[in-house]
N, C-alpha and C positions, 0 to 999 in steps of 0.2 A: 712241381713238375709241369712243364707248358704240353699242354697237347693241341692237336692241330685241329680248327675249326671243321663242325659236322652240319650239313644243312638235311632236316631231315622232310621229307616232303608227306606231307598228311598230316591234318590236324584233328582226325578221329582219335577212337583212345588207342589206337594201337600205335598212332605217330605221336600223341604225346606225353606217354608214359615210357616211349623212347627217351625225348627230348627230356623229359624230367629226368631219368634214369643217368643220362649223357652230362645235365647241366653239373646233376649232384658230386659225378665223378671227375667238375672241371675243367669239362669240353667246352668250347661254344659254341652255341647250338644256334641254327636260324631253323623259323619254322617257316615252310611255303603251302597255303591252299588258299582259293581263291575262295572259301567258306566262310562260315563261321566256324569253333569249335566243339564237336561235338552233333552238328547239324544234317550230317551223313548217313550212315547206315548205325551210328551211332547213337542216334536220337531217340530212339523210342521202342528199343528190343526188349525183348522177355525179362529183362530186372535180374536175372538168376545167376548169381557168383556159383559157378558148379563147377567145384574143386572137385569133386568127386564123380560125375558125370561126364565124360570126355571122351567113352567110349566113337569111333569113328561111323558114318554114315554106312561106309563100305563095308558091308557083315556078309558074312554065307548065307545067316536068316534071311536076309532082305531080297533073295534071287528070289524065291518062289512069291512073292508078294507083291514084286515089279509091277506085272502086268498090271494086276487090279489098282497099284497106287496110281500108275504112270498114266491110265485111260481112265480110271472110273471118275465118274462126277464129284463125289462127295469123298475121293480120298485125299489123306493128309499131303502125301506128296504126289505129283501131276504133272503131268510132263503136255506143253500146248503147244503141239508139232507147228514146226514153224522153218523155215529156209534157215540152217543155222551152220556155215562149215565149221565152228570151234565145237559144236558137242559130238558130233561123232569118236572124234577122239579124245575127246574128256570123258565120253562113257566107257568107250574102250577099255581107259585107263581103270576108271572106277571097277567096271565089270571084273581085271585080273586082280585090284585091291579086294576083291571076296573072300578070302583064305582066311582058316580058322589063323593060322602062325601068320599071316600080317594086321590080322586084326588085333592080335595080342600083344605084338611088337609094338605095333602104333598108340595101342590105349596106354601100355606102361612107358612110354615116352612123351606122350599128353599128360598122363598123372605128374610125371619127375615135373613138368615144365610148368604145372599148376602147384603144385608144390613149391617148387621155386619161385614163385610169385605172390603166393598169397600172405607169404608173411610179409612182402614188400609194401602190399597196397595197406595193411593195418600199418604199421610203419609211417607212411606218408597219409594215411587216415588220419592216425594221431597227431604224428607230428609236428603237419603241416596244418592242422586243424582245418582240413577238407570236410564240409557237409555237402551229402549226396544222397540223405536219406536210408542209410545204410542200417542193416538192420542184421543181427547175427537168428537168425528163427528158424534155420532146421527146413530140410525140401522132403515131400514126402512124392513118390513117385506111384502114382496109384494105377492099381491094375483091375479089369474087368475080368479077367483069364484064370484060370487055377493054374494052366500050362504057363504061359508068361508069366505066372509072379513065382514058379518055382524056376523058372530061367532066370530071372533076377535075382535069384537067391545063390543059385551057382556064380555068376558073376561078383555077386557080393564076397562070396568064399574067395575067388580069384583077386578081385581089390583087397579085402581085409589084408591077403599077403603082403601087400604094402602099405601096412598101416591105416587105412580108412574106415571110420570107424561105420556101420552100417548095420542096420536088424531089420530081419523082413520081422512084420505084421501083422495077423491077423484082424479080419473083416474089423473084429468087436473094436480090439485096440486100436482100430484107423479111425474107428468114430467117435470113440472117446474121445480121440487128442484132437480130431477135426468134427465137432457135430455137425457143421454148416452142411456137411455131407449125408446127412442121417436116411433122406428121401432117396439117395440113390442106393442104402440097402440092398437091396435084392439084387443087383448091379454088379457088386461091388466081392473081388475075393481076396483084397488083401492090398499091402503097401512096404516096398520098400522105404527106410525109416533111414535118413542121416542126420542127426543131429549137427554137424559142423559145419551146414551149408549158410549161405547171406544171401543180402539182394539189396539191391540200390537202383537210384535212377544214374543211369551211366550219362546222359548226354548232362545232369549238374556235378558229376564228376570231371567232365571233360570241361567244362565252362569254371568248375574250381581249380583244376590242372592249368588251363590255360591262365586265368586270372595269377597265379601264382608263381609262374613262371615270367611273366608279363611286370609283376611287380619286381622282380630279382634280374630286370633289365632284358631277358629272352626277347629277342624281335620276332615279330611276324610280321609274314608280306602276302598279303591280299592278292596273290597271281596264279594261274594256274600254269605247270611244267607245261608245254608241247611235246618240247622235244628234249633229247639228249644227244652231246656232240661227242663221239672218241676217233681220238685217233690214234693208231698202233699200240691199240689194247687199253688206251687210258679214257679215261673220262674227262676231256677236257673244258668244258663248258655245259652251261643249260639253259633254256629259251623261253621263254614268258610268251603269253597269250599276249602282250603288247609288243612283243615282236624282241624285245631287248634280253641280249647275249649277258651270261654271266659267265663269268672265268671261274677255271675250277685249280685250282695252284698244287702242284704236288705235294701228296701227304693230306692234303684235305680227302673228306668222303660225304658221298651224297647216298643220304638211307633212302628209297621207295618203301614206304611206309601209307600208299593210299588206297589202302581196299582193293575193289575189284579195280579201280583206274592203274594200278599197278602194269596190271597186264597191258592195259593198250601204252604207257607210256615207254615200260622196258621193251616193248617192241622197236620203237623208235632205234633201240641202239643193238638191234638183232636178239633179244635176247627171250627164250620163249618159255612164259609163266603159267603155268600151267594152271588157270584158276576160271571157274566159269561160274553165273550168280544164282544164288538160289533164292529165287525173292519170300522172303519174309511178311506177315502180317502181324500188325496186332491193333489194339483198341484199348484206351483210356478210359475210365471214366472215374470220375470224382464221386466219392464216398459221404455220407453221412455219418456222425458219429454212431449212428441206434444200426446202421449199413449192415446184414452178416457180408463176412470176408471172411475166407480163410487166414488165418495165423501164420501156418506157414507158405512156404511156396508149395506150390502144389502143378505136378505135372499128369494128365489124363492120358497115360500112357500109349491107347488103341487110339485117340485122334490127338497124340504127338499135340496138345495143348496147355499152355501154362498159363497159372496163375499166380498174381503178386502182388502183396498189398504193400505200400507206399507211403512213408509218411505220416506225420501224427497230426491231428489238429484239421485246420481248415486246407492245408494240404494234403491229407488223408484219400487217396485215389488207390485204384484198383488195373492192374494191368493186365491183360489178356493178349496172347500173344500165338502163333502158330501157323501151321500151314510152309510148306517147303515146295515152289513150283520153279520150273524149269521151262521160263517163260521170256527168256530173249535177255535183251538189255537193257529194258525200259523199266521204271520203276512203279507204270501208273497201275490201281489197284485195281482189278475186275469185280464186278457185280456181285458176280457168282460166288468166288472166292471171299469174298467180306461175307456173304450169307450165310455161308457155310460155317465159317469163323463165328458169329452173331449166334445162330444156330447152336452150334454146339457150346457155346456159354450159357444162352437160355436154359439148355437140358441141363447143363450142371450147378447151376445156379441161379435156380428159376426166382429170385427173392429179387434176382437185379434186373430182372427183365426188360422192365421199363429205359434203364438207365443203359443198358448192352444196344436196345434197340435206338437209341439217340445217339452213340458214340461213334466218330466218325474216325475212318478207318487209317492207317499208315503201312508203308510197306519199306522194306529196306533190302537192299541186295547184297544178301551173304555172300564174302567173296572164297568161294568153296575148291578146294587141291581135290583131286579124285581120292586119293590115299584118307584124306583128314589131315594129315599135316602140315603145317604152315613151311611155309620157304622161308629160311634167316640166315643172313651171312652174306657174304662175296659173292658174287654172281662172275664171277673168272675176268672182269672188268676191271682192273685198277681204279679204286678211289668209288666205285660202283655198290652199293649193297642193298640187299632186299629186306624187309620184314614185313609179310603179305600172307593171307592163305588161311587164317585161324576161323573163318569162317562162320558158323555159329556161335562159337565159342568167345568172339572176338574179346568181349571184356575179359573173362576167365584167365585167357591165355594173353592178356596184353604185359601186366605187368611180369610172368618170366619171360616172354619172349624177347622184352626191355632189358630185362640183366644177365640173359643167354648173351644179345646182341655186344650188349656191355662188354662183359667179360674175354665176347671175341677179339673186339677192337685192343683190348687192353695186352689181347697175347694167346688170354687162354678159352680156346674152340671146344672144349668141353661139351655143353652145355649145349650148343648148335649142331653136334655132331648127326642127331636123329634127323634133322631137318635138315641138313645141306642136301642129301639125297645125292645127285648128283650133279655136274656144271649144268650151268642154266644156260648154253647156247649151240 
């Protein structure tokens, strides 16, 4: 069966586990960024496959905690007032996504769509013999709180209903199975426990995705989009940063598949994408074999920090990652923020200290929907389609957001339905 050429634009992992997903079902696929792959917001995120973790930003809990996160110095998330007309009404938005019924709605349509996905990437793990450092070790989400780790356990009730396999805890059996943690005791009042969680370095999955795709004849074009041309509803061309038009022939379709760049490009052709950046931190550092690391992923739940270790051998490094600020559109990392980040790895891991205080910093811009869910599908444009918005999540949710996308093209919207929301113009 011949299907009609897909140009998908983003060569992060959320554009090319598109393109893989598209190649495999016999499309052909161009990839356009003027990148590398994998070199974006993709490069060096918190390592955490969190199939079970998807819950949304937007919570009821998080109203009364705003203030203190959004102004105080040392909170996880931080809002650095700044001249900005796109967030007044991104928080708007956010602010009516607070409801207990949409935040339930949204997390069991984040789960379907990690679900759907995660057997794809073991699949093209295997099959394609991709190495990215992947590792199946179980996320343990640890709590300082007796009240938050019995909220986590209601939640856990609420996911187990769909199959997720999850045990809270206690103190004793969190140190058992993690001792590196033994000093923060007193700390310390228990951990939600998922055994079916992984982690990988995402930007050498992206660099084995592209490699793989690149051998099976896939092109990419070193350009970056400007612009988008329609006329009378259609998509009929697109425009490179050297100035040169590409025709777009009916029946063909062009995925926006690039992060937060999404948004300024489908502006170009009226269309408004509701995504604004949440800049991300994290830090690197390379491990010794004698190194303590935690075993598994480990997330510090009251300063929203993860850990991940990486790799065997002389590749053997440690990831550290965190911190959620609401800080414009620039990507470059602040002082303050890397200290804080540094800081609270010292206190939890006072063995790497040395090694936390040499590692130099990275930051990445979550491209974040108010709701938590990604845009996929048509944008009411002929030949036009988005797959943008997974935000944190982006690895998690890349490979179903890929065979949601798929299976639309193919006929059947299934799968897209939580996510279309509604026209994008």
């Amino acid at each position: 069966m011949s299907r009609a050429p897909v140009t998908v634009v983003g060569a992060g992992v959320t554009g090319l586990t598109t393109a893989l997903a598209l190649h495999e079902a016999g499309y052909p696929v161009l990839i356009v960024d003027p990148a590398a792959p994998g070199s974006g917001t993709s490069a060096a995120n918190g390592a955490q496959l969190s199939w079970a973790f998807v819950a949304p930003l937007a919570d009821p809990a998080v109203l009364p905690k705003l203030p203190g996160w959004l102004l105080g110095s040392d909170s996880p998330i931080r809002w650095m007032p700044r001249p900005d007309p796109a967030l007044p009404g991104w928080g708007l938005k956010f602010l009516r996504a607070c409801t207990h019924r949409r935040v339930r709605a949204t997390t069991a349509a984040l789960l379907e769509l990690a679900a759907l996905g995660r057997p794809q990437l073991d699949d093209w793990r295997t099959r394609l013999g991709l190495d990215f450092d992947w590792r199946a070790n179980g996320k343990l989400l640890v709590h300082r709180d007796a009240e938050a780790l019995a909220k986590a356990g209601r939640q856990a009730d609420f996911q187990r209903q769909r199959g997720i396999d999850q045990r809270l805890i206690e103190r004793d059996a969190l140190l058992e199975r993690e001792p590196t943690l033994e000093h923060l005791r007193d700390q310390l009042a228990g951990a939600l426990w998922t055994p079916g969680e992984a982690l990988g370095d995402c930007r050498r999955f992206c660099e084995a995705v592209a490699g793989h795709l690149a051998d099976q004849g896939v092109a990419f074009v070193k350009r970056r989009v400007e612009r988008l041309e329609t006329r009378h509803g259609r998509l009929i061309a697109w425009h490179d940063d050297r100035g040169e038009r590409h025709a777009q022939d009916p029946g063909e379709t062009l995925i926006v598949a690039a992060g937060l760049a999404s948004r300024r490009l489908l502006a170009t052709s009226g269309i408004r994408l509701p995504l604004y950046p949440l800049k991300g931190y994290s830090l690197t550092l390379p491990l010794g074999v004698e190194d303590p690391a935690p075993e598994a992923s480990v997330t510090d739940v009251a300063y929203k920090v993860v850990y991940a270790r990486l790799g065997q051998g002389e590749r053997r490094r440690l990831r550290i990652a965190g911190i959620a600020d609401l800080d414009g559109w620039q990507a470059r990392p602040r002082d303050s923020r890397v200290a804080l980040l540094k800081r609270r790895a010292r206190e939890f891991l006072p063995a790497l200290a040395e090694r936390i205080d040499a590692a130099e910093a990275w930051t990445g811009l979550r491209p974040a929907t108010p709701d938590g869910r990604p845009r996929l599908g048509p944008t009411g444009i002929e030949g036009l389609w988005v797959n943008a918005g997974q935000g944190a999540l982006g690895w998690t949710l890349a490979p179903g957001s890929a065979l949601a996308l798929r299976a639309a093209l193919d006929g059947d919207d299934t799968a897209i339905a939580p996510f279309r929301n509604r026209p994008l113009r």
